[in-house]
N, C-alpha and C positions, 0 to 999 in steps of 0.2 A: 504494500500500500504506500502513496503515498502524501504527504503533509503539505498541507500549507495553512495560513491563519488567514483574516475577516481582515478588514481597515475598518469593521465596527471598532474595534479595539484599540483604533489609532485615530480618534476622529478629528479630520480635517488635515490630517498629515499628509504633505506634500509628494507624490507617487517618486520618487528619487530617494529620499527617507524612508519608505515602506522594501524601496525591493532595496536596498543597502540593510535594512532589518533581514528581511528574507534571507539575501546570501551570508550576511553573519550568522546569523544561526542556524543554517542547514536546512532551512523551506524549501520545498520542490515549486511551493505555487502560491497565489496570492488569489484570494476572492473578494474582487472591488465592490464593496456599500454605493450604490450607485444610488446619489441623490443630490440638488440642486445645491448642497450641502457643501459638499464634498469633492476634491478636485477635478474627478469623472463621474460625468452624470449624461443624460440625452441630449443635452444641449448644445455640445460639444462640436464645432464644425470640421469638417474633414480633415486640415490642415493638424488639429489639437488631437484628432484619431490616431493619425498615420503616427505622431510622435510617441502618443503611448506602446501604441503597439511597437514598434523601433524599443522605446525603452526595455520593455522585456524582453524582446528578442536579443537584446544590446547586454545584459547582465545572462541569460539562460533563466529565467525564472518565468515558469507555466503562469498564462491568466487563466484561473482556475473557474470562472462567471461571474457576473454582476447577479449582485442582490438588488431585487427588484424591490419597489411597496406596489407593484399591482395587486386591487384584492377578487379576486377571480370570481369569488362568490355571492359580491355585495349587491345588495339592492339598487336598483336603478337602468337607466339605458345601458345596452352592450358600446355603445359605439365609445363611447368616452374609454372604458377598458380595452377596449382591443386597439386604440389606437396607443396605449399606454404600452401593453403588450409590444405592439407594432415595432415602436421606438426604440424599447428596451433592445429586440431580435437586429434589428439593424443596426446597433452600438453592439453588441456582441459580433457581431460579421462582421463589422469594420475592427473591429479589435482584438478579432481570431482568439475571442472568449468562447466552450462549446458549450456552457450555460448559461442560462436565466433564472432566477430567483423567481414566484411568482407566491405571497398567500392566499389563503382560503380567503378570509375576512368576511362568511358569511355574518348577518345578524339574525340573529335566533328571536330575537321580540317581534320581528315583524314577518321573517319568513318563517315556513316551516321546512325541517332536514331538509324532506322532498324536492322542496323549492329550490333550498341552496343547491344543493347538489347537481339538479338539472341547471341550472343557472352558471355553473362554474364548468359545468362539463360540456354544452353549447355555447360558453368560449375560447375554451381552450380546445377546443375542436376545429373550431374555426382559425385560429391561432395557426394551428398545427400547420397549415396548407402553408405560411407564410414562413413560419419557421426551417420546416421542411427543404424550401428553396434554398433557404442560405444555408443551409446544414448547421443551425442552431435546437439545440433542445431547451425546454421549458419544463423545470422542475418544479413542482409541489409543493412547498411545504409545510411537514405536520405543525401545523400552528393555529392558533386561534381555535377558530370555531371547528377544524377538523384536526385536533392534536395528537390524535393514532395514527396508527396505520389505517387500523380498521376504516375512521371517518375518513381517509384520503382514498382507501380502496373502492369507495361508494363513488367519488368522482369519476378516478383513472378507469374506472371499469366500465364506466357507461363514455368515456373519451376514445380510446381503444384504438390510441394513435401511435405509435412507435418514436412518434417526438416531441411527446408531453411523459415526465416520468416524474418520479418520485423525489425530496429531498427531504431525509433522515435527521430532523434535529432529536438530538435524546434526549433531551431535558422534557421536551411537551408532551412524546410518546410514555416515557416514565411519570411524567405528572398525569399522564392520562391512564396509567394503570396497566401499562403494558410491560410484557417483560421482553427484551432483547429481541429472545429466540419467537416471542408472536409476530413483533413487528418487522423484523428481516424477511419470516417466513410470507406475509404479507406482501413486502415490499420489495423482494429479492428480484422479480421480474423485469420492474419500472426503475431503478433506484439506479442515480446518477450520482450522488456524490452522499459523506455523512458530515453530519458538523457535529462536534464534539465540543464540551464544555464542561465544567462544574460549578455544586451551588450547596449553600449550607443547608439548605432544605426545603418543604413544601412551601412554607412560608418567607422564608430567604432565601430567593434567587439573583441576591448581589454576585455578580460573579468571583470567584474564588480561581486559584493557581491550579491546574490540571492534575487531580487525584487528591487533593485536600478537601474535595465534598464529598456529597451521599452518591453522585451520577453512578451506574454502570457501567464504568467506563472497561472495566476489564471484561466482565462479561460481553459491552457489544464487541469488542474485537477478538474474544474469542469467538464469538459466534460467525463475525466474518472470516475468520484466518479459518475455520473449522470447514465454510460451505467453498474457499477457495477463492473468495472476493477479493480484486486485487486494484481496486479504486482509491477514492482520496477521501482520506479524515484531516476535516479542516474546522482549527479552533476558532470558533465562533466566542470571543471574547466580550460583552457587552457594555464596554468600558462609556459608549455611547450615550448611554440611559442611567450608570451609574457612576457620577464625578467623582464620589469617594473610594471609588476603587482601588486597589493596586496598582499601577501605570504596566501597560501589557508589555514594553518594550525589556523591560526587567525581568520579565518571567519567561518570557519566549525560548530561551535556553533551556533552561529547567522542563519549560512544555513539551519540547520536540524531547527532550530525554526520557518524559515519564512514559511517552508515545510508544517509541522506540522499544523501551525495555517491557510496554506489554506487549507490541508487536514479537518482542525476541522469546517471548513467556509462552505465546499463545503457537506459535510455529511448529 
């Protein structure tokens, strides 16, 4: 398998700073938070494309996807979403990223499962045909209103596109009551990439240094080392939403090491 971390975890830090993080500490690959935010986002004109993509090609370090905030699920007109989608699949093609980040974000007060579910799955359906051309895929992830596998398999199952698939955060499938070996078995088909984190608990999910919380984190990698999975665990650090955190660029050593040595446990 192999590694790279979020620029959740580095927010607003300059793409020259993030892959000089990268090669110092042994990253195969970076997954850009891709928001208006943050120094790549869709807005980006071709000229500001070509130099990203040059930069990584320029160090060896994988664009592992952009994280999206489309929410696939949500209430309201499709066309606002899929032009969101749209944009995201065309900043990925221009910057030879082969994912998209995309969530659920149904709301449960006003729709019912049923609803979200068909709602998320007649767009990214439709998605598909566009992603498709550029040889981008459009990953899922367990979050929000669909934090299992389970609730993501009720989408992907009724999309049944080869280039909308799965992405594995474990924090939500564990807060959703799943264990490892359900939600792999679930998701083993569709699944593009995993993101990997820790957290002190149901109630504290300030992010913590990689094997200092409750996460799973030996179990999920045994469970992929076990079915032969040979994709990327990428630490999704949420240093973005929590200022008092730990600063990520400190721990990034110590993360790819505790990685590493479950990788070397589980083999």
């Amino acid at each position: 398998m192999k590694l790279a971390f979020s620029t959740l975890g580095v927010p607003g830090l300059p793409l020259p700073d993030v892959l000089r993080l990268a090669t110092a500490h042994g990253y195969h690959g970076v997954e850009l938070r891709t928001h208006p935010e943050e120094p790549v986002h869709t807005g980006l004109g071709p000229a500001e494309r070509a130099d990203v993509a040059a930069q990584f090609k320029g160090v060896g370090v994988e664009l592992l996807g952009l994280a999206g905030y489309t929410r696939v699920a949500a209430p309201g007109d499709d066309e606002p979403v899929l032009a969101e989608i749209r944009a995201l699949v065309d900043l990925a093609h221009d910057l030879g990223a082969p994912y998209v980040r995309v969530f659920p974000g149904g709301d449960l007060d006003v729709q019912t499962p049923d609803e979200a579910d068909a709602t998320a799955a007649r767009r990214l359906g439709t998605a598909a045909e566009h992603a498709n051309d550029l040889g981008v895929r459009i990953l899922l992830e367990t979050h929000d209103s669909h934090r299992t596998a389970a609730d993501a398999m009720r989408i992907l199952g009724l999309v049944g596109h080869r280039q909308v698939g799965a992405l594995w955060d474990v924090m939500h499938t564990w807060l959703g009551g799943e264990q490892p070996s359900e939600t792999y078995a679930a998701l083993s088909p569709h699944l593009g990439y995993v993101q990997v984190k820790d957290i002190a608990s149901v109630e504290d999910t300030t992010p913590l240094p990689l094997g200092a919380g409750v996460l799973p984190l030996a179990e999920c990698v045994e469970v992929l080392s076990r079915h032969g999975w040979d994709g990327w665990l990428c630490w999704e650090y949420e240093k973005r939403w929590y200022e008092d955190a730990a600063p990520l660029p400190d721990l990034l050593g110590p993360g790819r090491e505790h990685l590493s040595r479950l990788l070397n446990e589980s083999a």
